[in-house]
N, C-alpha and C positions, 0 to 999 in steps of 0.2 A: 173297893180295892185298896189294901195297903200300900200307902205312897212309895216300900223302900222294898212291895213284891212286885213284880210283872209278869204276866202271865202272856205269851205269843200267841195271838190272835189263830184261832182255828186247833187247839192244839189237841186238847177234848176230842176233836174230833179224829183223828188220827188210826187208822185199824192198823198195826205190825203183825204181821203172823209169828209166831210165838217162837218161830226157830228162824225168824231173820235176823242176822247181825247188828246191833244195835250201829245207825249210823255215826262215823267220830263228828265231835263239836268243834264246828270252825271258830275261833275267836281273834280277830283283830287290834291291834294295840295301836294307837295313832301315838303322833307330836300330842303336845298340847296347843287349844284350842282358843284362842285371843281373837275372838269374833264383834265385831262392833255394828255392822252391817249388814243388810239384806242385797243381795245383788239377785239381777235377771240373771239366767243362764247364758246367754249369750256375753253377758260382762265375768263371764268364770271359762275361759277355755280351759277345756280339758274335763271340767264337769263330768260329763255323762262318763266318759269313759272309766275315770276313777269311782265314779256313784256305783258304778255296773261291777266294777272289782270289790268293793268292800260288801255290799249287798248279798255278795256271795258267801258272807261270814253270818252265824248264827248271834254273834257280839260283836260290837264296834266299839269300843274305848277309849276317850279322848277324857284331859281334865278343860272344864270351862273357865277359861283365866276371863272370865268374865262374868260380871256382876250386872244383873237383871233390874234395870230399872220399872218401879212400880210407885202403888201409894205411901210407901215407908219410907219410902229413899230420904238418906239426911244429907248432912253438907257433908262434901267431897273431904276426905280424908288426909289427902296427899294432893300436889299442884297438879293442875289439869291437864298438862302434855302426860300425866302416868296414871291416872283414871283409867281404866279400863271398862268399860259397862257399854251396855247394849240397851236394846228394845226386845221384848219376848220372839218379836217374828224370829230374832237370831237362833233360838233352838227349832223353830221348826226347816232352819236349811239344816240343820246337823239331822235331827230326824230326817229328813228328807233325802238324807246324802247314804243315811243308812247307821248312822250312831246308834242305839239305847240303851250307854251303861254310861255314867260321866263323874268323875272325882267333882268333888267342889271346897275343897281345904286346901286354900294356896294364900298366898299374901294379898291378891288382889279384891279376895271373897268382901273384905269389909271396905272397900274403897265410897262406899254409900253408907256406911256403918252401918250398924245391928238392923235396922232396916232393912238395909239392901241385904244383906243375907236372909231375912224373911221372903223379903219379895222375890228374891231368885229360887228360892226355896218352892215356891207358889207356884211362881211360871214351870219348873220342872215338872212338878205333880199335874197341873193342867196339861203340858206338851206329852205327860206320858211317858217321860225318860226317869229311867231308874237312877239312882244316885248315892253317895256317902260321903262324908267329909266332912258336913257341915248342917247345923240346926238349931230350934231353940234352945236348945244347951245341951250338955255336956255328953250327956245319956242318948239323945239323936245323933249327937253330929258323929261319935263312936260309932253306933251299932253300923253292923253289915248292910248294906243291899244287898236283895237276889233279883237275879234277872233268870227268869225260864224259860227254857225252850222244849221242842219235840224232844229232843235229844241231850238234855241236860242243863243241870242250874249252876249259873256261874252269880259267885260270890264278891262281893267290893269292898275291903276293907281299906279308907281311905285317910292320910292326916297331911298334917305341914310342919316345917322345920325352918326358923331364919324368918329373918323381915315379917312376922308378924308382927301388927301393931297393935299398941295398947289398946285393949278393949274389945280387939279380934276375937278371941280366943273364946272358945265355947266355955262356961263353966256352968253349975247345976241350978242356975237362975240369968243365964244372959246368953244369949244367941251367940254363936263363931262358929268357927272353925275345929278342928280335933288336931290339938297342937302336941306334937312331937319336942321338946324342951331336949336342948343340951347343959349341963353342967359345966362349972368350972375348967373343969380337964377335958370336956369336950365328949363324955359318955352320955349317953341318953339317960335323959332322966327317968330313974327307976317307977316310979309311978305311973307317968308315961307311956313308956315300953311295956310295964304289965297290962294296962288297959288295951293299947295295941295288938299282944299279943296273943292275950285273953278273946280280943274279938277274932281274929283269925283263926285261932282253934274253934270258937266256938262253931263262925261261917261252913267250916270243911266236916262239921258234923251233917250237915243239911246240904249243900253244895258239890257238885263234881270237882269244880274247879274252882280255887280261893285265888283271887286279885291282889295284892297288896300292892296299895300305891302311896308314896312318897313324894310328895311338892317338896324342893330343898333351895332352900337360898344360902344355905352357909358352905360355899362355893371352894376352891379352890383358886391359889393364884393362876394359872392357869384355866377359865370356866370349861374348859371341853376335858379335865382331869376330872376322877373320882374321887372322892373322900376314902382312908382307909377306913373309918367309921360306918361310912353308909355302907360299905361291902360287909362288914361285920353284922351290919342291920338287918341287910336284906336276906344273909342265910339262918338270922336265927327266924324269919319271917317267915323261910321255906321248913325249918325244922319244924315249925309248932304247925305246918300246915297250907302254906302256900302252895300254887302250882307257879307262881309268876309272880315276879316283883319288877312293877313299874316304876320309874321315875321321872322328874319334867323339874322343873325350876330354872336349873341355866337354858340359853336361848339357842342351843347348838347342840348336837348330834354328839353324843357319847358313847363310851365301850361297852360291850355287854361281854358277860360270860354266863356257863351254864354250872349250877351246880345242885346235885341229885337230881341231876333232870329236866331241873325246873332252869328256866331262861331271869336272867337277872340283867333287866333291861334299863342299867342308872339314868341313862339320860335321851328319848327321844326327841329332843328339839323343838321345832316347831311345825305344825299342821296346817296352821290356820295363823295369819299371824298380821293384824289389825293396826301395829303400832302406830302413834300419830307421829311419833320423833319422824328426821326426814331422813332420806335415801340417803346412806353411808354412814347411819349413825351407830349401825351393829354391821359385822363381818359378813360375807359372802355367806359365810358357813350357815349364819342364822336363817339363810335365805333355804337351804337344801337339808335334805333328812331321810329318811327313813320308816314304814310301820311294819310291823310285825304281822305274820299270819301262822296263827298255833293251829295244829290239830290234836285233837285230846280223845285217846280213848279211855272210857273208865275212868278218868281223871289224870291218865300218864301221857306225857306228851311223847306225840309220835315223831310231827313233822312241824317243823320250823321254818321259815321264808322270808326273808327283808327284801321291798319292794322300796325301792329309793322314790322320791317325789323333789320337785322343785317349786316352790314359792316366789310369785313375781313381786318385784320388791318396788317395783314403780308399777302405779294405777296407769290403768289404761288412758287415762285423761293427760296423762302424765307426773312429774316428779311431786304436783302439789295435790292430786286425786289421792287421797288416803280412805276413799270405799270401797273402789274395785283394787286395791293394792293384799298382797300376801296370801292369796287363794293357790291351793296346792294343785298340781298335775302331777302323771307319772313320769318320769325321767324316762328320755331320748337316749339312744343308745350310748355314745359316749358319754352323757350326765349320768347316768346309770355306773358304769365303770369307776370311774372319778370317785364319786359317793360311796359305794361300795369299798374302793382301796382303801379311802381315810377312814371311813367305818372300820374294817377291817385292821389297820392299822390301831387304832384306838383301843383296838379290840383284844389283840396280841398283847397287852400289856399285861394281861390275867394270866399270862401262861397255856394259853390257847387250848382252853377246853373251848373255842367255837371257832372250827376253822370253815371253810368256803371253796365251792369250785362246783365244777357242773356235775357232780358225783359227793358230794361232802359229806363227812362224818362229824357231826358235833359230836365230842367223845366225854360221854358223861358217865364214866367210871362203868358201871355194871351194867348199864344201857348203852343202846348207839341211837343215835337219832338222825336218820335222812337225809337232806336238802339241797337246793341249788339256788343257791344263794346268786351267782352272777348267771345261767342260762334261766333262771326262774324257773327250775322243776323242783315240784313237788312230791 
């Protein structure tokens, strides 16, 4: 099996009768995923009930801010309080939770160095989970993933921007990452961008739906503001062929807008969020979030849903437990509200092509697109 195709178990098998509607493809968009840990179920409240919502999506999407310790792993990159790495069991609770599409071109990818991007490389392939962003060099860590299902193949076209470290970066003899470079004046490097966006077209020839995701560290003073750049980025992303442009970097909940259709989601925060710094060293904000639930039919997005989650920022052991700490639940009615407003708020900054309510029209120029954003109907 090709490490960057998946094919979903039983699919072969499958009889449609020829005039049945082809079912729409559910796809999930999480935070980004900062997993260091194996916990019981009983050390994650809320578990089951979030496993049983996502589950119900035909993709799961998270980036792994986390580097896969193996037999390559070299010395630690960066001081140990900002290491981020795990143990391989860490991909089988995201399997396990319902994950199998995962970005891996972020800053933390070489925190093991060119090693450790092997070895996380390895453990993916053996857990099973499809992936993009990063590889033996330059020509891997580019190309698409597909992931397949009954019902259609979604596409991963994945890179990073900011705080890559020397020697990160994938090139056509050395393992990294698939780096996104800004220039002087702050436009994306043309080399770059065309490789980026060369693979995007290429993903939406073979794919229903094209993923484009963006790891960004070059941040605004404000981290919960967008870049005017990256808005610029993300619709030439959706022109050449995107259905969705993902983002993750800053550690908090950002605006989205829609445009031709397509949901252009700069910053989902965090999912899963492992940090060893202690309790008050990032905002409330980094604690609560949001994931997305698309439905695509034929590759057009129908229906759209942000499903708010909160993050416990103190381990059940308490403020010095950093294993059971930052595991996501679904938001209680009032957390729900809250999240939701400042999402929303965030969100309005775009000129509100994506507004909200128990009836909402995301108004995407020649399309309407559905949702209920705060009664959650779909």
């Amino acid at each position: 099996m090709n490490r960057r195709t998946l094919l979903a178990a039983g699919a072969g098998l499958l009889a449609v009768p020829a005039i049945a509607k082809p079912r729409p493809l559910r796809v999930a968009l999480l935070g980004q995923s900062l997993i260091e840990h194996v916990v019981a179920d009983e050390a994650w409240p809320g578990r089951r009930a979030l496993q049983a919502r996502l589950q119900r999506n035909d993709v799961c999407f998270t980036n792994l801010e986390t580097v896969i310790r193996g037999a390559r792993a070299g010395a630690p990159t960066r001081e140990s309080l900002t290491v981020h790495a795990g143990e391989p069991g860490v991909l089988r609770v995201l399997d396990e939770i319902g994950v199998n599409l995962v970005a891996t071109s972020n800053n933390h990818a070489f925190d093991l160095g060119s090693g450790g991007i092997l070895d996380t490389v390895e453990a993916l392939e053996r857990q099973g989970l499809a992936f993009a962003g990063s590889g033996a060099d330059l020509t891997a860590a580019a190309a698409p993933s597909y992931l397949k299902s009954p019902v259609g193949a979604v596409a991963l076209v994945a890179f990073a921007t900011g705080k890559v470290r020397d020697g990160g970066a994938a090139t056509a003899s050395r393992p990294g990452v698939n780096e996104l470079r800004r220039g002087p004046s702050g436009e994306p490097v043309a080399e770059d961008l065309a490789r980026i966006l060369a693979a995007i077209a290429e993903a939406r020839r073979t794919a229903e739906v094209v993923i484009a995701y963006q790891h960004n560290h070059d941040w605004e003073p404000a981290m919960e503001d967008v870049p005017g750049w990256q808005r610029d980025l993300a619709r030439r992303c959706v022109d050449v062929g995107a259905a969705a442009f993902v983002g993750h970097g800053a550690p908090v909940l950002q605006g989205a807008e829609i445009y031709r259709g397509a949901p252009l989601l700069y910053g989902l925060g965090n999912f899963i969020f492992q940090t060893e710094k202690p309790p008050g060293a990032y905002p409330q904000s980094a604690w609560e979030s949001v994931f997305a639930e698309c439905v695509f039919e034929r590759g057009r997005l129908v229906s759209l849903r942000f499903e708010p989650i909160v993050l416990n920022e103190i381990g059940r052991g308490g403020p010095k437990d950093m294993e059971t700490r930052g595991f996501p639940r679904l938001a209680r009615t009032a957390e729900r509200k809250a999240i939701l407003d400042s999402f929303m708020a965030r969100s309005a900054k775009f000129g509100g092509s994506l507004r909200f309510g128990p009836s909402a029209v995301f108004d995407t120029g020649a399309e309407k697109v559905l949702a209920g954003a705060h009664l959650g109907i779909v």
